[in-house]
Legacy VTK file of the C-alpha trace (Angstrom):
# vtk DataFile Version 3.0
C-alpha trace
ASCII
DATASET POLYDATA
POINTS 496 float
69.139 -4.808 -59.929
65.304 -4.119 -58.233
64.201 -2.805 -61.381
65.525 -5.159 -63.355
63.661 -7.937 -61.238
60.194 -5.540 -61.301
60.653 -5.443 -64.791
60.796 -9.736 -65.045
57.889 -9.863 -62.674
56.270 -7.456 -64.575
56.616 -9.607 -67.677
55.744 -12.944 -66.294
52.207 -10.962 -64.992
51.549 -9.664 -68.790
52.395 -13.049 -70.144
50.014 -14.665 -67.531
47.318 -12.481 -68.108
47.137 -12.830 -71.866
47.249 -16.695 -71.923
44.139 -16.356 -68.835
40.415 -16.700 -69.290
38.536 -13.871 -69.089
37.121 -14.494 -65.178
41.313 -15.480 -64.181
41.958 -11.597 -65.797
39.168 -10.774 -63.546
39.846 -12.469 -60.490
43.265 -10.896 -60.795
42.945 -7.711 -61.218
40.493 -7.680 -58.369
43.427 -9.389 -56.154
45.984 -6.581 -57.463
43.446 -3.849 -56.626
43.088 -5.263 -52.689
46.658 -5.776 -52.275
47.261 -2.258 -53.052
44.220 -0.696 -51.213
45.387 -2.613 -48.178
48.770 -1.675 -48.464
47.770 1.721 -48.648
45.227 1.588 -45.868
48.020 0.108 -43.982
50.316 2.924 -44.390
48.422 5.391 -43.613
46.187 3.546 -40.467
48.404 1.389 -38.949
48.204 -2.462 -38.891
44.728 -1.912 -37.077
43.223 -0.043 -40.049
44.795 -2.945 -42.240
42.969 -5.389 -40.136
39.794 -3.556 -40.195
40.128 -3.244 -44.046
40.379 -6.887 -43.983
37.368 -7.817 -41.662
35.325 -4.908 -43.936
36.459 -7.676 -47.222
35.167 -10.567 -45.240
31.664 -9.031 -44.795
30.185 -9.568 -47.895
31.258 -13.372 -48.486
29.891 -14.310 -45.042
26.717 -12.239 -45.255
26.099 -13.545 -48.891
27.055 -16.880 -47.172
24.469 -16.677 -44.588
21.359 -15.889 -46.582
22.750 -18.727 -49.247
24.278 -21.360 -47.562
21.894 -22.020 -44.185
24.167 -24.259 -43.058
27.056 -22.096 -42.274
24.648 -19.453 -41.403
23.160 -22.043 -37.921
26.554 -22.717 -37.187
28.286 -19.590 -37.542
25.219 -18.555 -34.972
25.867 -21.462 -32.330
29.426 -20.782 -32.056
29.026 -17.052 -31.669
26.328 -17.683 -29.099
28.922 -20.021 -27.163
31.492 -17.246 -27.926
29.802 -14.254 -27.343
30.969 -13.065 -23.554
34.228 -15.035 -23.715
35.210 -13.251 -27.097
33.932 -9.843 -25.163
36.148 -10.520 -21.854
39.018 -11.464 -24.284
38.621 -7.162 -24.636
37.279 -7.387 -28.278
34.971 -4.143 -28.059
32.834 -4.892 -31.063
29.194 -4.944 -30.221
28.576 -8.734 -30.958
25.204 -8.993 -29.461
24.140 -6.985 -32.649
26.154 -9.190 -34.549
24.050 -12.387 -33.401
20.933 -10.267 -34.400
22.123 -9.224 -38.130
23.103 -13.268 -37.953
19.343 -14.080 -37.471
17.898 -11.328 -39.534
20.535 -13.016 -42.439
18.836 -16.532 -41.702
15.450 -15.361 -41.937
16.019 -13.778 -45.316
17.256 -16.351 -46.743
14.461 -18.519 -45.332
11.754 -16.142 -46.981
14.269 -16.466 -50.158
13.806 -20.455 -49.886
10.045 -20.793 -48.898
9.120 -18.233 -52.262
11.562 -20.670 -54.311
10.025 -23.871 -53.109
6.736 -22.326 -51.512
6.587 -25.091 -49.118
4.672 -24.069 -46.167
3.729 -27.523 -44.738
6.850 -27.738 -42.386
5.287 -25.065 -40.293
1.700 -26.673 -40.126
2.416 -28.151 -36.347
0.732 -27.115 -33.099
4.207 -26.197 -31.364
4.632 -23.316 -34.657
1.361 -22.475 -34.201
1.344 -21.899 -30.551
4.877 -19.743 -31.085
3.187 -17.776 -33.456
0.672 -17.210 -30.716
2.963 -16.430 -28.787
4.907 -14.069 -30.524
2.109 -12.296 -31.257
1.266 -11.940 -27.510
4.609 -10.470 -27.117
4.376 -7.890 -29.416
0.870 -6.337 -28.277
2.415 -6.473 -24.725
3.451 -2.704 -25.939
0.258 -1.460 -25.562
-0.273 -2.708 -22.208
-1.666 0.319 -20.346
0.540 -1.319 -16.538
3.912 -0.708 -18.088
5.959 1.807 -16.435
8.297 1.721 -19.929
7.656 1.492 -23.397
11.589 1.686 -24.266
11.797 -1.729 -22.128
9.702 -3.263 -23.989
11.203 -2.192 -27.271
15.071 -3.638 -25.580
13.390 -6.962 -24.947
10.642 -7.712 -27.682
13.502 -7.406 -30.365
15.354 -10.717 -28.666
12.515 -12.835 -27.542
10.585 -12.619 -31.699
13.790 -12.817 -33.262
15.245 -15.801 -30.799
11.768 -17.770 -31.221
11.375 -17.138 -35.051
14.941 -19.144 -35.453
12.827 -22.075 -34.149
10.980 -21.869 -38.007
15.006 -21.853 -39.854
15.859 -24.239 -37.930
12.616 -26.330 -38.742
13.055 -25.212 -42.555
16.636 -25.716 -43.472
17.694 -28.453 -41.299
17.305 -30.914 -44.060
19.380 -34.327 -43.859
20.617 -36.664 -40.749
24.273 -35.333 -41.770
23.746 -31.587 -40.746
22.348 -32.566 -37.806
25.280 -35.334 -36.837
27.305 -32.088 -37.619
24.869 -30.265 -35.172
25.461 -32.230 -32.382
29.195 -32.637 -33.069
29.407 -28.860 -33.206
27.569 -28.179 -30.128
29.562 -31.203 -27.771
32.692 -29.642 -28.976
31.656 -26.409 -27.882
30.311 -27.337 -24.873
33.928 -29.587 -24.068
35.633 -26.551 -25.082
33.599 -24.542 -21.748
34.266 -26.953 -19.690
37.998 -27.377 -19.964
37.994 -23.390 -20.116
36.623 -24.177 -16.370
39.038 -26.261 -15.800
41.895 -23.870 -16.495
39.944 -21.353 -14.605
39.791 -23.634 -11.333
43.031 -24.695 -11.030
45.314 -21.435 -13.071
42.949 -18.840 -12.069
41.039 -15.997 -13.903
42.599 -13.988 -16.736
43.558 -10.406 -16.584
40.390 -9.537 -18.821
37.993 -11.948 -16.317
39.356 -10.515 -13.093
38.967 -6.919 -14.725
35.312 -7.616 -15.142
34.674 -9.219 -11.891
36.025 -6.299 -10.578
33.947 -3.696 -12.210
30.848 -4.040 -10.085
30.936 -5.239 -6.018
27.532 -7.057 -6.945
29.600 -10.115 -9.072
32.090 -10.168 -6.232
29.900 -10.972 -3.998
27.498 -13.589 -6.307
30.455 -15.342 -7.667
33.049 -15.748 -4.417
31.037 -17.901 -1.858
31.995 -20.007 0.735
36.347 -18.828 0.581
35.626 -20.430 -2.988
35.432 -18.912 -6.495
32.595 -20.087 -8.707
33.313 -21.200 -12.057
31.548 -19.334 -15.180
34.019 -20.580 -18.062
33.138 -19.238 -21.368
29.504 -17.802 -20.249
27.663 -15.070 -18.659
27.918 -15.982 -15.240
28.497 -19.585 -13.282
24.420 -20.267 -13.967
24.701 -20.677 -17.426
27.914 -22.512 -17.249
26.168 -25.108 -15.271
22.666 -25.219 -16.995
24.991 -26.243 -20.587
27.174 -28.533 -18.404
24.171 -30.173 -18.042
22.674 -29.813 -21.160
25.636 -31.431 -22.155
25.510 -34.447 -20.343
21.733 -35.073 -21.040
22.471 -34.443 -24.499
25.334 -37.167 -24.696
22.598 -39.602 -22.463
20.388 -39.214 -25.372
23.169 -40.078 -28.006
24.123 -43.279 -25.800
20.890 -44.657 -26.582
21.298 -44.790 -30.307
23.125 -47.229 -32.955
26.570 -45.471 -32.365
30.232 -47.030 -32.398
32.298 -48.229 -29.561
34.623 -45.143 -29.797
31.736 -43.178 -30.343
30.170 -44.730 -26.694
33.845 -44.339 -25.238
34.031 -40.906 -26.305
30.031 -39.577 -25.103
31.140 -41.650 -21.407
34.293 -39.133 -21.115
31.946 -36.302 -21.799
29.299 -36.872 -19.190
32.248 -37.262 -16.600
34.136 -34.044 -17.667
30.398 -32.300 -17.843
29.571 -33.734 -14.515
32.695 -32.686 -12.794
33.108 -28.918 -13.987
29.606 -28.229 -13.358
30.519 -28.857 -9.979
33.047 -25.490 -10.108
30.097 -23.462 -10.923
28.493 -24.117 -7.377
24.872 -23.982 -9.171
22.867 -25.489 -7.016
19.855 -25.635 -9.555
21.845 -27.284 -12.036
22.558 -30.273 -10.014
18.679 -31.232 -10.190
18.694 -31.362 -14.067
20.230 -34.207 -14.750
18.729 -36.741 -12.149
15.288 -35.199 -13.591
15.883 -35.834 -17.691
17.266 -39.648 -16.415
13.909 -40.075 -15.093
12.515 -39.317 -18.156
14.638 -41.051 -19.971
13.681 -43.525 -17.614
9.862 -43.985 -18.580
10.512 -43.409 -21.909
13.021 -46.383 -22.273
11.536 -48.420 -19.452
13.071 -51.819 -19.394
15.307 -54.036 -17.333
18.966 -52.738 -18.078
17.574 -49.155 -17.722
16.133 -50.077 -14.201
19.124 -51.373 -13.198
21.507 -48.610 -14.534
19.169 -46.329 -12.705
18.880 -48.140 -9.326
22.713 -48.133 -8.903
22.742 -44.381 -9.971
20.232 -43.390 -7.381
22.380 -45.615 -5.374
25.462 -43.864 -5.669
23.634 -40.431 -5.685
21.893 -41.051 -2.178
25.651 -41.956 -1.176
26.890 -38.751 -2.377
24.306 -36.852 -1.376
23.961 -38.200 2.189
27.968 -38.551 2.968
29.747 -36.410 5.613
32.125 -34.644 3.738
33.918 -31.227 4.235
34.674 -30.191 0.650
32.902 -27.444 -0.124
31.807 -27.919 -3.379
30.154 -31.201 -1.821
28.462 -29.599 0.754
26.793 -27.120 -1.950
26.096 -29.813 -4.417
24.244 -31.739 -1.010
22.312 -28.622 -0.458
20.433 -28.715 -3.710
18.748 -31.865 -2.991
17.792 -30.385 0.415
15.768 -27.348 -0.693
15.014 -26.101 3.119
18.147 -25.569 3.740
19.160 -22.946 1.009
18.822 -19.516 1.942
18.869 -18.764 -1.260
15.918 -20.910 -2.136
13.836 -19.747 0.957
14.750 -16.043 -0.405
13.333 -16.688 -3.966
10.226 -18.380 -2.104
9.257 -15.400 -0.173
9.732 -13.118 -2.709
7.736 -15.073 -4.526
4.600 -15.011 -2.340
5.268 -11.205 -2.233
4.817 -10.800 -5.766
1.415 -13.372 -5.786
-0.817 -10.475 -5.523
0.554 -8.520 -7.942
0.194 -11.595 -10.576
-3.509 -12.049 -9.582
-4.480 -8.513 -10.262
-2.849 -8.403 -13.231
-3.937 -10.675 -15.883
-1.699 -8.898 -18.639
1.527 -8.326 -16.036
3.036 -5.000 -15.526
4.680 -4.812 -18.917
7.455 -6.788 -20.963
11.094 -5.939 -19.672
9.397 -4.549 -16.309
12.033 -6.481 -14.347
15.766 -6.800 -14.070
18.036 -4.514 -16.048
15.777 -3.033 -18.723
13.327 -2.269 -15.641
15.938 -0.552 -13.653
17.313 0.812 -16.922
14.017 2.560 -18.262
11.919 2.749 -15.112
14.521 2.959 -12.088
11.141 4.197 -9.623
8.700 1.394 -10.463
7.710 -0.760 -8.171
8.457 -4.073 -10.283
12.193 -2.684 -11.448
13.816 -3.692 -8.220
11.458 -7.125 -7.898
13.799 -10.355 -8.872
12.557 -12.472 -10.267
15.140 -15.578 -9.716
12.834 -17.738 -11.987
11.999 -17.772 -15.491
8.559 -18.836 -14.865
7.711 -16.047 -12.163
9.497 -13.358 -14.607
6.594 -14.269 -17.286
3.979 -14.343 -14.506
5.367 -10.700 -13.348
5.740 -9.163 -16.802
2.726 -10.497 -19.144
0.738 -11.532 -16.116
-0.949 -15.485 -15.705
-2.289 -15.461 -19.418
1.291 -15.046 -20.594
2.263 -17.707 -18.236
-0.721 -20.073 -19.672
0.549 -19.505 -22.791
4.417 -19.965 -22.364
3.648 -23.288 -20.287
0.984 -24.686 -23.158
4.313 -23.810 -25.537
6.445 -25.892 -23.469
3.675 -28.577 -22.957
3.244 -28.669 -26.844
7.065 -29.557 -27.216
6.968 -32.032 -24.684
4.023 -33.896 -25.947
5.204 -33.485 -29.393
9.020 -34.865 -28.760
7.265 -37.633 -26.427
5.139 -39.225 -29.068
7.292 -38.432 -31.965
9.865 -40.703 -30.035
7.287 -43.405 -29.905
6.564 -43.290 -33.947
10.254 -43.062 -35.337
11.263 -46.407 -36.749
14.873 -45.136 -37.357
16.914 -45.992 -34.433
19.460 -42.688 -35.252
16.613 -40.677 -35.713
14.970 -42.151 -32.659
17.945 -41.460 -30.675
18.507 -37.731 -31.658
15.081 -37.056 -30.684
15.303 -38.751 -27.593
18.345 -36.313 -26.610
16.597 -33.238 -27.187
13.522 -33.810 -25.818
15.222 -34.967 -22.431
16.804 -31.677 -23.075
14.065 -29.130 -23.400
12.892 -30.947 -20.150
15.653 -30.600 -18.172
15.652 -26.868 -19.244
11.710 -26.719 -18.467
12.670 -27.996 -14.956
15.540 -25.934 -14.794
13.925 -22.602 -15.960
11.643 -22.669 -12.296
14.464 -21.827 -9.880
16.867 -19.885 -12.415
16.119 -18.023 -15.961
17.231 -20.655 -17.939
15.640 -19.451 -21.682
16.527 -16.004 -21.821
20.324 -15.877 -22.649
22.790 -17.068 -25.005
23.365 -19.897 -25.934
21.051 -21.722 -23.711
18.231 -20.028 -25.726
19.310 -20.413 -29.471
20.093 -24.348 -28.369
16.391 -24.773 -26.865
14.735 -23.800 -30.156
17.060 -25.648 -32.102
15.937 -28.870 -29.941
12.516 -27.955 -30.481
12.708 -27.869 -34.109
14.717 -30.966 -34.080
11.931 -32.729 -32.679
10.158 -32.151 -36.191
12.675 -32.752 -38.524
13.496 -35.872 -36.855
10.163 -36.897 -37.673
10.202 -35.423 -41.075
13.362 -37.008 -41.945
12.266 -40.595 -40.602
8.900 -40.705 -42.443
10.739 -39.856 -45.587
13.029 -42.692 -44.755
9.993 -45.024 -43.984
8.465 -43.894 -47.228
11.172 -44.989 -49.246
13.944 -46.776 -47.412
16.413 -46.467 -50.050
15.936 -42.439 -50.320
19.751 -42.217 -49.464
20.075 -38.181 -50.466
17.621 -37.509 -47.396
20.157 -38.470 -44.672
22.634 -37.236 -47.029
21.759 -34.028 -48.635
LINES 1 497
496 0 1 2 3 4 5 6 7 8 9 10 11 12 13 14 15 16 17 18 19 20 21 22 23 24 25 26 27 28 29 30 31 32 33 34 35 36 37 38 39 40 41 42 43 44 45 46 47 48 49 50 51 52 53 54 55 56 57 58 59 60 61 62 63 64 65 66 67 68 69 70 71 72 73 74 75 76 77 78 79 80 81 82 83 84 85 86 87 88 89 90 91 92 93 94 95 96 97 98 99 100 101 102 103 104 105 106 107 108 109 110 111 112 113 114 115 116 117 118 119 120 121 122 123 124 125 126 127 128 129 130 131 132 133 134 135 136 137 138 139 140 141 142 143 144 145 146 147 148 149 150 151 152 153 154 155 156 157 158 159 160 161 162 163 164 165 166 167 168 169 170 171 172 173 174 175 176 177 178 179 180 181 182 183 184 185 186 187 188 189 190 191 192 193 194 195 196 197 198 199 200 201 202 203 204 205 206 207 208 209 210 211 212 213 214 215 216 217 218 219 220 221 222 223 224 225 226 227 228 229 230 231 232 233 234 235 236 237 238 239 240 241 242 243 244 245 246 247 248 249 250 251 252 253 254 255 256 257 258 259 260 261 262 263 264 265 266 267 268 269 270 271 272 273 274 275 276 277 278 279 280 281 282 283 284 285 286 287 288 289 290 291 292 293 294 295 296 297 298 299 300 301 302 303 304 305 306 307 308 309 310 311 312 313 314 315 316 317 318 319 320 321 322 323 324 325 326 327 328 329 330 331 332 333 334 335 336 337 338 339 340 341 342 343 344 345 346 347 348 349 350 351 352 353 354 355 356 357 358 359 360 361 362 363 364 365 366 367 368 369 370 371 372 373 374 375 376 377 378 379 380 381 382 383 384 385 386 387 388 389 390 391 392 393 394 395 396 397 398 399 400 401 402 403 404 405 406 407 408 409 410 411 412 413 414 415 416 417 418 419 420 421 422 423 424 425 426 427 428 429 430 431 432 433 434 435 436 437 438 439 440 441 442 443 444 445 446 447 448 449 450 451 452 453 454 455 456 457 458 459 460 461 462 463 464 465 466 467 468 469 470 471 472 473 474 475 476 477 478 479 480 481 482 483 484 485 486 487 488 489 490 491 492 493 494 495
């Protein structure tokens, strides 16, 4: 009876095959010869050598679909960088830090593949891709800085700081139409919704198996994240920091949006996100984080300075000063309060002397004491130095310390650059969407610029793939609304 109904299957196939075009035959026998190698594989492995064989398939499409189709290529990498430490808490031992590299590496090939097909090398004639250039380049003689206690370090951290900043030139490239970067935006709210009601669940069900496992592997977590009888929220990220700095990241972003020609829903929708943003940022008892916000709003406040703006902003600084200055015994309260009162954080006072410590050091040494000098690569590579047990609590003071007060010139003209350039490009878009998008990532990069002083708020996923990505969209924006100027009825360049 089975062979009878192998043998009518085996006729149907034969009867198929001769009546198919040659690329169906093709397609099909390729099919036939996976089914069986995966059967196979998954009789002799297991169903985990099956599953491998299947992820091993999948390569080649998404690689090929990388270098070819950018799009898919900047997404795929801003979900992975949302995804990276949840996916590796989840217990998923694959190493997929070197999978966001390969990711880039893919998007700059098929940029170089792109630019010798169109040989188009206007795009990068700004000052801001100029002065990362310069930049880059600063980073990669660091090596032969004759202060460093470590060459290896400097290897471990040059390889993410060129290939992070050289996505700022993709991103400039191949974001082409107002569509991708709707999709953009919608992609990274989404993800950013998705960490904060991961906080959520965190706060109020408690820490998986695979989170308490890792808080639990080293004393020195314990005893950042559990303060005051009180847990601190970290969500999908790295640690509660970075939760917070994207909270709020978030919220400016949506801010930004509000300002633009969008739908009621749309308005309804970007409201609900600043309040679930506001609140779980709260959980990560960040005191930094808390100053971001009120800082982009008063950008956003001299950039859009009229009466309905002063008045949303006078009873905002109203109801802050009444949160700020209530009596109130909940402790996430009491550490919001202490942000806005600087003198009376210990931890602030800490990072203050250390800083005047380390003041010396910076003035003798125009060139620093050698890229990845400090924090884990230092203690990794150089354990004895004297700058491997320095922390540097601050993004700024880690430049100062590690390429000395010519690197820091240079990284704050880079971040003056962008903020000059986002500034007046705001002022010349006609486009009110275009205007609008602009708008939110240049309050953005500020907030992070403000942000990046007390904590290291550029050197981590995703915080540092999204602040390139907001400095390139400050361009395109630009690009996109001239084109739109020059011929208004050049539909295919919001569309293409």
């Amino acid at each position: 009876m089975i062979t009878a109904r192998m043998q009518q299957i085996w006729q149907q196939l034969r009867q198929q095959l001769r009546e198919a075009t040659p690329r169906e035959r093709v397609a099909v026998t390729l099919l036939l010869a996976v089914s069986l190698c995966l059967g196979m594989v998954t009789a002799y492995a297991d169903i985990k050598g099956g599953l491998l064989f299947v992820a091993a398939l999948a390569v080649v499409p998404v690689i090929c679909g990388i270098v070819a189709y950018p799009r898919f290529g900047i997404m795929l990498l801003m979900v992975l960088s949302f995804l990276l430490f949840f996916l590796g808490r989840l217990g998923i031992s694959f190493p997929l830090g070197t999978i966001l590299d390969g990711i880039q590496a893919l998007l700059l090939i098929g940029l170089l593949f792109r630019i010798k097909r169109d040989r188009d090398w206007s795009r990068f004639r700004t000052p801001v891709a100029t002065v990362i250039l310069i930049w880059i380049g600063y980073n990669l003689i660091a090596v032969a800085n004759p202060s460093a206690a470590s060459r290896l370090a400097w290897v471990y951290t040059v390889r993410s700081v060129a290939m992070v900043m050289l996505m700022y030139f993709v991103f400039v490239y191949q974001v082409r139409s107002v569509q991708f970067i709707r999709q953009l935006f919608v992609l990274w709210l989404l993800l950013a919704a998705f960490g904060a009601l991961y906080a959520i669940k965190q706060e109020y069900f408690g820490f998986s198996a695979g989170e308490n496992a890792w808080i639990a592997s080293d004393p020195r977590i314990t005893e950042l994240f559990y303060i005051d009888q009180h847990w601190r929220k970290f969500s999908i990220f790295s640690d509660p920091m970075l939760f917070s700095y994207n909270m709020a990241m978030g919220t400016i972003l949506c801010i930004g949006l509000l300002s633009g020609p969008i739908g009621l829903w749309k308005r309804v929708i970007c409201v609900l996100l600043v309040g679930l943003f506001m609140v779980t940022m709260l959980y990560s008892g960040t005191r930094s984080a808390y100053v971001l916000v009120p800082a982009a709003l008063g950008l956003f406040t001299i950039l859009r300075f009229n009466r309905v703006v002063l008045f949303c902003m006078a009873v905002i600084t109203l109801f802050s000063v009444t949160i700020i200055t209530m009596p109130t015994t909940d402790p996430l309260l009491v550490r919001f309060q202490t942000a806005f009162k600087p003198s009376d954080d210990p931890s602030f006072n800490v990072r203050t002397t250390n800083q005047k410590i380390i003041q010396p050091f910076i003035r003798s040494h125009p060139i620093g004491g050698g890229l990845g000098a400090t924090g884990g690569w230092g203690k990794r590579f150089a354990p004895d130095s004297y700058l491997a047990n320095f922390p540097p609590d601050s993004g700024y003071v880690r430049v100062a310390v590690e390429l000395g007060w010519i690197g820091l010139l240079l990284f704050c003209t880079l971040i003056f650059m962008i903020l000059k350039t986002g500034i007046n490009h705001y002022y010349l878009i006609k486009d009110p969407e275009l205007k609008s998008y602009c708008l939110a990532v240049t309050l953005m990069i500020f907030s992070l610029h403000i942000g990046n002083y007390p904590q290291e708020a550029l050197v981590q996923y995703p915080s540092n793939i999204l602040f390139f990505l907001g400095a390139a969209l400050i361009e395109v924006t630009y690009r996109l609304d001239r084109e739109l100027q020059g011929n208004p009825d050049k539909q295919p360049t919001r569309y293409a």
